[in-house]
C-alpha positions in Angstrom: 32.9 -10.3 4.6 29.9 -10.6 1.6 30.9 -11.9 -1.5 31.4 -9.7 -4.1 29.1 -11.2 -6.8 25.4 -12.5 -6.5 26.5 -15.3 -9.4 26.2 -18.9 -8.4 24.5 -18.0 -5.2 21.7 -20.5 -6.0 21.7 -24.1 -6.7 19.6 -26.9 -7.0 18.2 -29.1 -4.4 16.9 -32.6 -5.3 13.5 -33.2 -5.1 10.0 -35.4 -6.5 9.3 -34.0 -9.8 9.1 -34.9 -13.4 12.8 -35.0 -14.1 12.9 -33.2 -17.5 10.9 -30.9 -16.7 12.5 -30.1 -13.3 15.8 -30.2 -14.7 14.8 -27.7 -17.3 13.5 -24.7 -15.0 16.0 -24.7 -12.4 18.5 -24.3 -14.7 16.1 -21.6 -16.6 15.4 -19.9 -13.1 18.9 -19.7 -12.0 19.9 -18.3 -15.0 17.3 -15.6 -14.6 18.3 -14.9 -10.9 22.3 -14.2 -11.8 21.8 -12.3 -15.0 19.1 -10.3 -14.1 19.9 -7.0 -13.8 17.2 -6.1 -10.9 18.6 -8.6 -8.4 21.8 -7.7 -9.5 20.5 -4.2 -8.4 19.4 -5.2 -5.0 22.7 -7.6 -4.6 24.8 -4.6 -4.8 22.9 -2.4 -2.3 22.4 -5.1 -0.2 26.5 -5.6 -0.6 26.2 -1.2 -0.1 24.3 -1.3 3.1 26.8 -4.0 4.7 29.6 -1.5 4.4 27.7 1.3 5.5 26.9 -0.3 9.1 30.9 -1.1 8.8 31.2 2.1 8.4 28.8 3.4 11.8 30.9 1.1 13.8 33.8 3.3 13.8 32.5 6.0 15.7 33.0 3.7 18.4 36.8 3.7 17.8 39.4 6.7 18.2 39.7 9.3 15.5 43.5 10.3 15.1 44.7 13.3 13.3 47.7 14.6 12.2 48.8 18.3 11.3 52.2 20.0 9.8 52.8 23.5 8.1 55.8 25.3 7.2 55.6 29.0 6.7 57.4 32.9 6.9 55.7 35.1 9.6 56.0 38.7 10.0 55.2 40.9 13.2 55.2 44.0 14.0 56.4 43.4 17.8 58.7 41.4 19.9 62.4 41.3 18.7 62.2 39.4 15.5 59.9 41.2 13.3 60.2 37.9 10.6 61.3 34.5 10.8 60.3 31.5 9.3 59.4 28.0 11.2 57.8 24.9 10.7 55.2 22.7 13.3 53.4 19.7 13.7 51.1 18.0 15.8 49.4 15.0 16.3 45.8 14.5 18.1 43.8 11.4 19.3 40.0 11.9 20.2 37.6 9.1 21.7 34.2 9.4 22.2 33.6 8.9 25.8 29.6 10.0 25.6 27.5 11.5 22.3 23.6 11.3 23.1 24.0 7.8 21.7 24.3 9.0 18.4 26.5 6.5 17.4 24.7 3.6 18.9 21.4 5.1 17.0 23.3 5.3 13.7 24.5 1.6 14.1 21.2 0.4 14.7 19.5 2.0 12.2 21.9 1.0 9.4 21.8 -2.4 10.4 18.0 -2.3 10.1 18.7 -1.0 6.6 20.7 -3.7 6.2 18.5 -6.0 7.2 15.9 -4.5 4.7 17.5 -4.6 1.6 18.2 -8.0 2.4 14.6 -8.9 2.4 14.1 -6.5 -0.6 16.8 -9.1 -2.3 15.3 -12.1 -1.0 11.7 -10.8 -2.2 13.4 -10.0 -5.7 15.1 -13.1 -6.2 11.7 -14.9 -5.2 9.5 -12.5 -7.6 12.1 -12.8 -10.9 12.1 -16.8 -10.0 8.1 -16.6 -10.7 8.3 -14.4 -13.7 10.9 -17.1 -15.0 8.0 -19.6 -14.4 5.5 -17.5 -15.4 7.1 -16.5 -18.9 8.3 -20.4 -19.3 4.9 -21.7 -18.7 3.0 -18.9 -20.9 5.7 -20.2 -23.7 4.4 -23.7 -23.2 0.7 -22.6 -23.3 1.1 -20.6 -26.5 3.0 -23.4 -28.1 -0.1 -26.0 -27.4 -2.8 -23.3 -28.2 -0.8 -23.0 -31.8 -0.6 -26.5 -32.0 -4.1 -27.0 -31.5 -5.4 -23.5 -34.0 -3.1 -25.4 -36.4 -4.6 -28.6 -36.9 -8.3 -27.1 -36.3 -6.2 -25.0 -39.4 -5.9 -28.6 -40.9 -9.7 -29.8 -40.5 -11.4 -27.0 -41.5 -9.1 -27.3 -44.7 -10.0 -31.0 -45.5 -13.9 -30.3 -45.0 -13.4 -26.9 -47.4 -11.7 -29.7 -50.6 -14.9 -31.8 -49.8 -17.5 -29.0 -50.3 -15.5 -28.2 -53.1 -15.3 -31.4 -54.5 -19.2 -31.4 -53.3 -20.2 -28.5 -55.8 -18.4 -29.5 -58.3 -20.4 -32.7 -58.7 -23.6 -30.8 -57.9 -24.3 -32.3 -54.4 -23.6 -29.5 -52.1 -25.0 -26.0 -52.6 -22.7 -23.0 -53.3 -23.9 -21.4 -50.1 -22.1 -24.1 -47.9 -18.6 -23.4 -50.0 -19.0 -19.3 -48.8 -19.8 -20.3 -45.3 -17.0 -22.5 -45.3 -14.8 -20.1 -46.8 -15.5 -17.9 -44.1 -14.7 -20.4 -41.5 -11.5 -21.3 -43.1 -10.5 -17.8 -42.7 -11.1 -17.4 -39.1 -9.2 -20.3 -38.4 -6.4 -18.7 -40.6 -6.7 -16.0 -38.0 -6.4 -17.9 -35.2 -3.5 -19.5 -36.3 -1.8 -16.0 -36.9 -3.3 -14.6 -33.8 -1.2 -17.4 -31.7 1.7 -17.4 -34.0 1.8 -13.4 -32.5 0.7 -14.6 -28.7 3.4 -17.1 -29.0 5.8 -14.5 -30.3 5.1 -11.7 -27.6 5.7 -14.6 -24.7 8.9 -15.8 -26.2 10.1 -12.2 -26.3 9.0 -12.0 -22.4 11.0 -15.0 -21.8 14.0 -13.9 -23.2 14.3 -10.5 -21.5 13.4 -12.3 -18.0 15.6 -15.5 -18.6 18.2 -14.3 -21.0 18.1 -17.3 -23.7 15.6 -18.5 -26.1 13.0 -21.5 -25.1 14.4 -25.2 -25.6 11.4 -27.2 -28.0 11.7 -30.2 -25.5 10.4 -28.1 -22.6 7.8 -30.0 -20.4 5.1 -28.3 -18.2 5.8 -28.4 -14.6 3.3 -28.1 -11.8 3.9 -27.2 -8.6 3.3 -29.0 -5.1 0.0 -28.3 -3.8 0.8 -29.9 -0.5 3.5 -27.1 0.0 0.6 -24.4 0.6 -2.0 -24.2 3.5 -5.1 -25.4 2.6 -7.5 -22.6 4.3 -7.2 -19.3 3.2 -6.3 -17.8 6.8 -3.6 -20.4 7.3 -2.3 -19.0 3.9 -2.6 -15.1 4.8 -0.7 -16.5 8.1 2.1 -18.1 6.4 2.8 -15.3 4.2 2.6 -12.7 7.2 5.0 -15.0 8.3 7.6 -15.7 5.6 7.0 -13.1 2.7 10.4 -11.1 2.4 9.1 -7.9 0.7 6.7 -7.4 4.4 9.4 -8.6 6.4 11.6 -5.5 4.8 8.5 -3.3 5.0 8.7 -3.9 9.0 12.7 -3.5 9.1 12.4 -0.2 7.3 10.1 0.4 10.6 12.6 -0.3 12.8 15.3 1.8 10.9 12.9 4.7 11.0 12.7 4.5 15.0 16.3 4.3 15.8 16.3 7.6 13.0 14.4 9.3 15.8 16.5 8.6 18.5 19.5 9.3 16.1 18.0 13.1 15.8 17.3 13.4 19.9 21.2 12.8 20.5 21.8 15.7 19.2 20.3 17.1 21.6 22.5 16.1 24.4 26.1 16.9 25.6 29.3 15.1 23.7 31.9 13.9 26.2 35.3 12.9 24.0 38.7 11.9 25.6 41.4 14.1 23.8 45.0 13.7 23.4 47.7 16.2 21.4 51.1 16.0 21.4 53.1 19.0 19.3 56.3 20.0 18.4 57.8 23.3 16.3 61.2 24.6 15.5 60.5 28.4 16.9 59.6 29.7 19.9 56.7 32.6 21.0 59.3 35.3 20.4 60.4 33.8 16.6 63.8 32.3 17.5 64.9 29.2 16.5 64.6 27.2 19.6 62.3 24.0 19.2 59.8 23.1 21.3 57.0 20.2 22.2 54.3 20.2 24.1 51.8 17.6 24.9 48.2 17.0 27.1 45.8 14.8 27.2 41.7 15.7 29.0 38.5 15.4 28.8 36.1 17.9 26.4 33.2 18.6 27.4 30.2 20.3 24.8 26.9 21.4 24.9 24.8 23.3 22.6 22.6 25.6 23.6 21.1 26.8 20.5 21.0 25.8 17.2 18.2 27.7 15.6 15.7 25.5 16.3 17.2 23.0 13.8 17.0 20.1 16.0 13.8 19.8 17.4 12.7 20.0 13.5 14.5 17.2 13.0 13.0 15.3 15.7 9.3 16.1 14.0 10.8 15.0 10.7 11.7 11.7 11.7 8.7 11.1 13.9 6.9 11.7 10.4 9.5 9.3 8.3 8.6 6.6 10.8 4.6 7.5 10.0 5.6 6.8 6.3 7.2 3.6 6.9 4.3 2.9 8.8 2.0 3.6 6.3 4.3 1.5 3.9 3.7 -1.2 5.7 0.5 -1.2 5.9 0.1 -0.9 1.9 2.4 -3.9 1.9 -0.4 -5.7 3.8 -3.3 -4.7 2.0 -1.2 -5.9 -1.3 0.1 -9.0 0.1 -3.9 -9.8 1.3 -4.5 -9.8 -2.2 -2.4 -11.4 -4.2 -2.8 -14.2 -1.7 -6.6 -14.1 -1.9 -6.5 -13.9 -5.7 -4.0 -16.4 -5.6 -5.8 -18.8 -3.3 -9.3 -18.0 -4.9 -8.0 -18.8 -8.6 -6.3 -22.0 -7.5 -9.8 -23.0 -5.9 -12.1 -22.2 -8.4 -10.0 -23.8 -11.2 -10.0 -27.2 -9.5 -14.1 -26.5 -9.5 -13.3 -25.9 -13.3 -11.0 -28.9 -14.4 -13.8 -31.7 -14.1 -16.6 -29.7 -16.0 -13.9 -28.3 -18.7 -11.9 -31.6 -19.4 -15.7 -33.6 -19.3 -16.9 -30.7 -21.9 -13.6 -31.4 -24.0 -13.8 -35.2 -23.8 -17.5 -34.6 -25.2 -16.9 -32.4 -27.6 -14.0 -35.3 -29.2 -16.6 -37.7 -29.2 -19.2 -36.2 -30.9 -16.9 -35.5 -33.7 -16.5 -38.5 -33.9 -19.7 -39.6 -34.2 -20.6 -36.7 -36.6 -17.7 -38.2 -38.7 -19.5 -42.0 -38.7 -22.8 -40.2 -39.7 -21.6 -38.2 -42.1 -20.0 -41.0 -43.6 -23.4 -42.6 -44.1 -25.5 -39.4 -44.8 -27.0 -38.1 -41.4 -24.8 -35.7 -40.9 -23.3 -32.8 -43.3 -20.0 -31.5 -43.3 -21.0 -27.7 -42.1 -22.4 -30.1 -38.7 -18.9 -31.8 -38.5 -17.2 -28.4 -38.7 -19.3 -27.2 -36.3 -18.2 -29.7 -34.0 -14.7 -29.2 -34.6 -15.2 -25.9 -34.1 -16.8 -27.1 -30.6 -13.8 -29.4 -29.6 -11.1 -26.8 -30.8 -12.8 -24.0 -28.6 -13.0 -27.6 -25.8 -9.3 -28.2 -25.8 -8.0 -24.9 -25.5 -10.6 -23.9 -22.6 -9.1 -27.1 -20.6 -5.2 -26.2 -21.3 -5.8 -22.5 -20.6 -7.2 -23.8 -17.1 -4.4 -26.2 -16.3 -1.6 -23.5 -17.2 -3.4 -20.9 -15.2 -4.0 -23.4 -12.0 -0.3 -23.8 -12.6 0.3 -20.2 -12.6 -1.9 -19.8 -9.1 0.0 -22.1 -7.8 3.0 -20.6 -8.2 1.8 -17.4 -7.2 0.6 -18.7 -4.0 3.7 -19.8 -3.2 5.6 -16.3 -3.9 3.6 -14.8 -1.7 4.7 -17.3 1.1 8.1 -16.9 0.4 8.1 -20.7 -0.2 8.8 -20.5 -4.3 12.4 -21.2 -4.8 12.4 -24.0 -2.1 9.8 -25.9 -3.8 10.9 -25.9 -7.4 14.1 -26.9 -6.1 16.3 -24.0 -6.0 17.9 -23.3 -2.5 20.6 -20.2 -1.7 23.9 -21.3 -1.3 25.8 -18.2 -1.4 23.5 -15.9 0.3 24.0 -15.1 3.9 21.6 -15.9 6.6 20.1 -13.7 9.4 22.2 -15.4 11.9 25.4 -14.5 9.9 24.2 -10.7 10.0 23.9 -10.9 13.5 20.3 -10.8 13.6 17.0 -13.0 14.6 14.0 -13.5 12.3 11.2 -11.2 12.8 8.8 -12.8 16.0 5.8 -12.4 13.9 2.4 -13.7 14.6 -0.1 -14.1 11.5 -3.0 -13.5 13.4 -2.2 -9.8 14.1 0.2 -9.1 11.6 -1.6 -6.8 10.2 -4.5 -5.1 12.7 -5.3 -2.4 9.6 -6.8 -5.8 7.5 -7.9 -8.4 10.2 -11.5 -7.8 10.6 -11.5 -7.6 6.7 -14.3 -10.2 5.6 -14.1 -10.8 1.3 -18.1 -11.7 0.3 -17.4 -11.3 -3.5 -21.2 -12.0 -4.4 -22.8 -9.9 -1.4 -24.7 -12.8 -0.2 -23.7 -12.1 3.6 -21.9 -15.6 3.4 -18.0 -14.9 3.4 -15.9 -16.1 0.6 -14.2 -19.2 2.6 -17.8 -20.5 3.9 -19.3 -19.7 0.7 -20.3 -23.2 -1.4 -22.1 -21.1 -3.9 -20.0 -18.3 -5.3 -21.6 -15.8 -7.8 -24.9 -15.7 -6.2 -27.2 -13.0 -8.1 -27.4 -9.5 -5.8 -30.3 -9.5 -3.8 -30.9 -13.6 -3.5 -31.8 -15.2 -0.5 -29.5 -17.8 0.3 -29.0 -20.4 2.7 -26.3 -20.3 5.2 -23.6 -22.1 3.1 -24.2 -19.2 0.2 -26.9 -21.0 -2.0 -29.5 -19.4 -3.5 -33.0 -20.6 -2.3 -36.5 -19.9 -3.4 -38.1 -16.9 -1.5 -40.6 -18.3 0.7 -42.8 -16.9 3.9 -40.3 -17.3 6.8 -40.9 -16.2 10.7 -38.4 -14.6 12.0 -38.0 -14.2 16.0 -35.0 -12.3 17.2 -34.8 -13.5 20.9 -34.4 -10.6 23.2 -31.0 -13.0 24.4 -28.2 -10.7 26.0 -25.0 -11.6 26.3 -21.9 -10.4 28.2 -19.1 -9.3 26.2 -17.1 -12.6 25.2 -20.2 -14.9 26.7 -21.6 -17.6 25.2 -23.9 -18.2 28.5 -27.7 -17.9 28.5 -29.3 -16.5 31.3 -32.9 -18.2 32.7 -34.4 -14.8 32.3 -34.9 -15.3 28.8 -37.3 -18.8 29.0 -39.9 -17.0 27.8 -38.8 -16.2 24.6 -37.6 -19.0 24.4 -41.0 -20.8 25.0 -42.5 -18.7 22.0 -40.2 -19.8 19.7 -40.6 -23.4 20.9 -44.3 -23.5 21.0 -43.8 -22.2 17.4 -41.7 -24.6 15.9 -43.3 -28.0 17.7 -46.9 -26.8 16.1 -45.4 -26.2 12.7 -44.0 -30.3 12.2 -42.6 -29.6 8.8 -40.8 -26.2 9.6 -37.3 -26.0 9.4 -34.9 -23.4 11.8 -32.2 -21.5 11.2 -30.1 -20.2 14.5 -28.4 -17.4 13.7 -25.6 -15.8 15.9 -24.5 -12.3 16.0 -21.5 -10.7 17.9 -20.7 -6.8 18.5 -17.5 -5.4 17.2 -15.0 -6.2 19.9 -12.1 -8.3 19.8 -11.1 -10.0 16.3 -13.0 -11.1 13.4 -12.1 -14.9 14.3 -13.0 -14.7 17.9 -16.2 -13.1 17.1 -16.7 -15.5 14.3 -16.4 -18.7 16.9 -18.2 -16.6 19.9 -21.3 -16.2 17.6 -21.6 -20.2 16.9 -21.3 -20.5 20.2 -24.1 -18.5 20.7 -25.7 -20.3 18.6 -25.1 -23.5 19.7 -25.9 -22.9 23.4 -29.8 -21.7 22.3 -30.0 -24.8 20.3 -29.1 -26.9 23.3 -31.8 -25.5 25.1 -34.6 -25.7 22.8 -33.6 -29.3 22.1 -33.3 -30.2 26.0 -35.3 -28.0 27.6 -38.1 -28.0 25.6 -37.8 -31.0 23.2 -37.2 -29.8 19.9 -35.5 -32.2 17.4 -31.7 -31.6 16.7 -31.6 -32.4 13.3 -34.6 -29.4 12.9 -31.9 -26.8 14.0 -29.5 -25.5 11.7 -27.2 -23.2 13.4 -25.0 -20.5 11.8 -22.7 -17.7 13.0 -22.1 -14.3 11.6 -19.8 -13.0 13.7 -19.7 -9.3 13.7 -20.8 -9.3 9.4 -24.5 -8.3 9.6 -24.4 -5.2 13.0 -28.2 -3.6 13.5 -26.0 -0.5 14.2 -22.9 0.5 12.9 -20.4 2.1 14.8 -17.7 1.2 17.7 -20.2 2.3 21.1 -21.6 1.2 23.3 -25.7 0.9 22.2 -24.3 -0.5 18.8 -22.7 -3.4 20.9 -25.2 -4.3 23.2 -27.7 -3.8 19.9 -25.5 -6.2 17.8 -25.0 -9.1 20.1 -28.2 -11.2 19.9 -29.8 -14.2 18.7 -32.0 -14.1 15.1 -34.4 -17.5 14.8 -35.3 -18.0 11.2 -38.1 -20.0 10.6 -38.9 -22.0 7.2 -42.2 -23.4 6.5 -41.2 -26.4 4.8 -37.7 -28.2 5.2 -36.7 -27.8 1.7 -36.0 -24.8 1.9 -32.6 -24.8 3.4 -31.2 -27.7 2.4 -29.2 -27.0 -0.5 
């Protein structure tokens, strides 16, 4: 039997992290998981669909009924034209056969079961990172005050020494009103994150339940507990993510619905049994009687209205939806991990530059102080520094909350949250204890709708994760790493080089293309080549990706062995299936998109960004 309550189901695990601060969020995210009222929500269903496949089970047992009247009859034949009497019977009925309509019913409500377990797994994991979320943004907001406080502070000191300034006829009145007008915009700001600060503690108490300690400390999650590529990260969460696993148990409940709705089609064999007993006889005098029997019942209907076969259609169409469900479940799982695993990458880019900008900015208030202590500087060019560092400091925070943030994101959409901050499910049963296995899912085709889906945010033709230049302006020529290069001439041969589907072998038919090209880049010394391999659309975006190096690399080989062109000249690159001469899924588009392009540079600058 399930426990009754979803309190004290979680506890903490001991592991490596700032003590305070680890300390203080599991006991803030366990407090968030057993008085929220949306997991409690999804506890009790969950605790609802337990009971429910308790409940299928029995039609596997007998049904036993009994009966009993008492009554006054009249007739109008036989020799007692009234009488009263009293009978009662009992009945047993087994199911012998039914369509296996009970065997349907069982397996689909254990599927159901087996979903709004995930569903609770996936809630519990989502309030853990809003706890975070809402506990981190309190911390941010609390340092961005902090820091609009004492800017508060500065601009106040610099606005008594103007005023000190004009009144002994040193600094002009114009300075005072600029300076007055600074001093209220950093009154704003401090009002402006007195609100933010407000608005995130308010967050933090409907999520959590209990107002923000002042000692709290930021926390920052294990980076070593995600995958570093990006595909390895889509994999894992394919893998472990509860809300997709219930999306594909919901699948699974929908099927055994259809066979549910085709049993009752078929014939129901039961076992019956009666045994009766009544204080009259057939002619109304009071002479008791039993009778009992026991047979087999045969039933079969033969028309129902066509009510059955429409049920069939329905479910077929219920299992389409949970299809379909499924599928959204991976489009939205792609990108919150892409998101996630994007932000996480493009903030560590960040970090250096931001802290180095903040670190400057301190420093040359500094130094603006020393000069304006002996007259190089003025105080509006010390303001405007502070200004600069104030503006420095909270850039650099901001950045370090939000990688935090990412982080944790990531790690939700893994499934991996509550096991790295510490928190592990005591109370909660496992798969095993319901009887079942975990889901045999492999992240490569996890989801066929999205696997040949290719992000190129900047539309450079170089894909996000082999992009080392992101933001590229539309329409640049870039290098095969995603940088932008100058536009200069370039030659470019596209070898008539066929391939058979899944080859990477070069036929001797095509030496004399080969030879052009050759001939080409040995008279042009400084000349610098770009191999570029193509694929058609068969098979996966990764095999195609890897097939099309391959290609490649096997057309370098020969024009550095065969026909001695230097190695380090060649640059080779593969596009997989990204950049077709034909759209479309036939035949002429794949033997059309499957070549080799040779990109010719005139000078080897050109490419080596």
């Amino acid at each position: 039997m399930l426990k009754q309550s979803c309190m004290a189901l979680f506890v903490a695990a001991s592991i490596s992290t700032p003590a305070v601060a680890q300390d203080e969020l599991e006991s803030l995210i366990r407090n968030a998981i057993e008085k929220n009222p949306v997991v409690q929500e999804r506890w009790h269903q969950f605790l609802a669909s337990d009971k429910a496949v308790e409940g299928a089970y029995s039609g596997y047992k007998p049904s036993v009924d009994v009966g009993a009247r008492y009554g006054h009859e009249w007739r109008d034949y036989g020799p007692r034209d009234d009488f009263a009497g009293a009978d009662a019977q009992i009945t047993l009925t087994q199911m012998l056969y039914d369509g296996f309509e009970t065997r349907s019913d069982v397996r689909r409500l254990s599927s159901l079961q087996l979903a709004r377990y995930h569903e609770l797994l996936n809630t519990v994991e989502q309030t853990a990172f809003e706890a975070f979320q809402a506990y981190t943004d309190v911390l941010r907001r609390r340092e961005l005050l902090e820091f609009a406080q004492q800017n508060l502070e500065r601009h106040q000191e610099v606005f008594q020494q103007i005023i000190d300034g004009v009144a002994a006829g040193v600094v002009r009145t114009a300075d005072l009103e600029q300076v007055s007008g600074r001093v209220a915009l950093a009154e704003s700001n401090v009002v402006t994150e007195q609100s933010n600060l407000h608005d995130v503690t308010a967050r933090f108490l409907r999520i959590i339940g209990k107002v923000p300690s002042l000692d709290a400390e930021p926390y920052t999650p294990d980076s070593n507990a995600l995958p570093k590529s990006l595909e390895a990260l889509l994999h894992r969460a394919y893998e472990n993510n509860p809300a997709f696993h219930a999306a594909i148990r919901n699948i699974h409940a929908a099927d055994s619905a259809v066979d549910l709705r085709k049993s009752a089609m078929q014939p129901r064999l039961n076992l019956t049994a009666n045994y009766g007993t009544q204080t009259y006889d057939d002619f109304g005098a009071n002479s008791g009687r039993s009778d009992a029997r026991i047979g087999v019942e045969l039933r079969y209907n033969l028309y129902r209205g066509g009510r059955d076969r429409a049920a069939i259609k329905e479910a077929y169409q219920q299992t389409n939806v949970a299809k379909d469900l499924r599928d959204q479940e991976c489009i939205n799982l792609r990108q919150n991990v892409q998101i996630a695993h994007h932000n996480i990458h493009a903030i560590k880019r960040q970090l250096p530059s931001l802290n180095q900008h903040r670190l400057s900015s301190e420093r040359v208030v500094v130094a603006y102080r020393d000069q304006f202590s002996i007259g190089e500087r003025t105080l509006l060019d010390v303001l405007d520094a502070e200004n600069e560092a104030f503006q420095a400091k909270s850039a650099y925070a901001n950045a370090q909350y939000d990688k935090n943030i990412a982080l944790a994101r990531a790690l939700t959409a893994t499934g991996d949250w509550l096991a790295t901050v510490g928190v592990v499910r005591d109370g909660l049963p496992t798969l095993t204890d319901l009887g079942a296995s975990p889901l045999p899912i492999d992240g490569a085709t996890a989801c066929p709708s999205m696997a040949d889906y290719v992000i190129d945010s900047d539309g450079d033709g170089v894909p996000d994760n082999l992009d080392f230049c992101p933001g590229t302006p539309r329409g640049a020529i870039v290098d095969p790493k995603g940088c932008k290069r100058d536009e200069e001439p370039e030659r470019t041969f596209e070898a008539d080089i066929g391939f058979s589907i899944g080859s990477a072998q070069v036929a001797s038919t095509y030496e004399p293309d080969l030879t052009e090209i050759a001939d080409f880049i040995l008279s042009n010394s400084d000349a610098k080549v770009v191999i570029e391999g193509h694929a058609s659309r068969v098979g996966s975006a990764s095999f195609n990706q890897n097939l099309s190096e391959l290609r490649a690399e096997a057309v370098a080989r020969l024009l550095t062995s065969q026909f001695g062109v230097p190695r380090q000249r060649l640059d080779v690159v593969g596009y997989g299936f990204d950049r077709p001469k034909i759209e479309g899924d036939t035949r002429a588009a794949h033997e059309a998109n499957q070549r080799i392009e040779i990109r010719i540079f005139p000078n080897q600058t050109d490419i080596e960004n």
